[in-house]
C-alpha positions in Angstrom: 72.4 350.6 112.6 69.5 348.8 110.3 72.2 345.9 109.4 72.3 345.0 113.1 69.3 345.3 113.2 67.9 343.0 110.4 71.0 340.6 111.3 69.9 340.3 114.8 66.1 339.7 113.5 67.7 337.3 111.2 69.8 335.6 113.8 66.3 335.3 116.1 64.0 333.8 113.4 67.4 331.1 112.5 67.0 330.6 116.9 62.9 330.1 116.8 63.3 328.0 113.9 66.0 325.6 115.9 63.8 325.9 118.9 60.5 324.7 116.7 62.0 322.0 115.1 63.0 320.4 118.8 60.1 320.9 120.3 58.3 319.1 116.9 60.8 316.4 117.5 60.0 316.0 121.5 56.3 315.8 120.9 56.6 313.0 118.4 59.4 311.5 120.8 56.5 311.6 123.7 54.2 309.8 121.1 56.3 307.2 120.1 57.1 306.4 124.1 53.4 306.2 124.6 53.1 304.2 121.5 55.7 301.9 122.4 54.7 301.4 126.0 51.1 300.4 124.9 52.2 298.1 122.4 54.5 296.5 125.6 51.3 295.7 127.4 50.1 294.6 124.4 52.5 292.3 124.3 52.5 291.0 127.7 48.0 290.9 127.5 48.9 288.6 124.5 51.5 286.3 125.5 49.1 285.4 128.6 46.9 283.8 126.6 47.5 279.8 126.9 46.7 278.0 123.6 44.1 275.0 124.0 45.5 271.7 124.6 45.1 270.3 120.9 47.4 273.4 119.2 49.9 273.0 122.0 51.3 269.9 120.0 51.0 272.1 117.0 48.7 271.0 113.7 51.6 268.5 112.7 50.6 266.0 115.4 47.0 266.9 115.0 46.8 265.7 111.6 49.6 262.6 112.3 47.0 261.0 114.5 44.7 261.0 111.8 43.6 257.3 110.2 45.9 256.7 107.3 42.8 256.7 105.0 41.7 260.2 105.8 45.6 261.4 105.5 45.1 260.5 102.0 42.2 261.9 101.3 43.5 265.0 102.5 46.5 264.5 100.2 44.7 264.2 97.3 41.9 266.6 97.9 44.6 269.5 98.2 43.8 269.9 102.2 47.6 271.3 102.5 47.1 273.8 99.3 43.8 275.2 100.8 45.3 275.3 104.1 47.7 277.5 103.1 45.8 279.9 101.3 43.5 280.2 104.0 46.4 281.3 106.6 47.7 283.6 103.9 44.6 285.3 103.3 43.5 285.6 106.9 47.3 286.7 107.8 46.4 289.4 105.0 43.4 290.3 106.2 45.3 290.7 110.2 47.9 293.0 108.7 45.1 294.8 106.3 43.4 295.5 109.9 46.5 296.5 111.5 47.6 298.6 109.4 44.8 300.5 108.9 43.6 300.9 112.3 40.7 298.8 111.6 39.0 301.1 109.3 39.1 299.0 106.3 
């Protein structure tokens, strides 16, 4: 009489335990929806944003209608170099902020 007992406790706490563990996985199932449906307006806030009329072209034909002289005075001052480090660091700096949730 106390094995069926014990077994059926047994048998309940293996049932609560399945029944936990769903409704863990449904709450973080909700979160991730609402997670994924604010980063969708996110998304569709950004991509209304028009760029101005200068980046449309993109930088390439910004700096190709540039005097020759100042092309090579960018050249040899490294313009390209520092231009890149600049968009590295400030895309580490985005991510850093991302990441984080702004805190740091």
């Amino acid at each position: 009489m106390i094995e069926k007992i014990i077994n059926a406790w047994e048998e309940f706490v293996t049932w609560l335990t399945v029944v936990v563990t769903y409704l863990i996985e449904a709450i973080k199932d909700i979160g991730l929806f609402f997670l994924e449906g604010f980063l969708d307006a996110l998304l569709a806030v950004v991509s209304l944003i028009t760029p101005p009329d200068f980046l449309a072209a993109g930088l390439t034909a910004l700096v190709a209608s540039l005097d020759p002289s100042v092309t090579y005075l960018l050249g040899q001052t490294g313009f390209t170099e520092g231009l890149a480090m600049y968009s590295t660091a400030q895309t580490f700096r985005l991510y850093r902020k991302l990441f984080t949730l702004g805190i740091w």
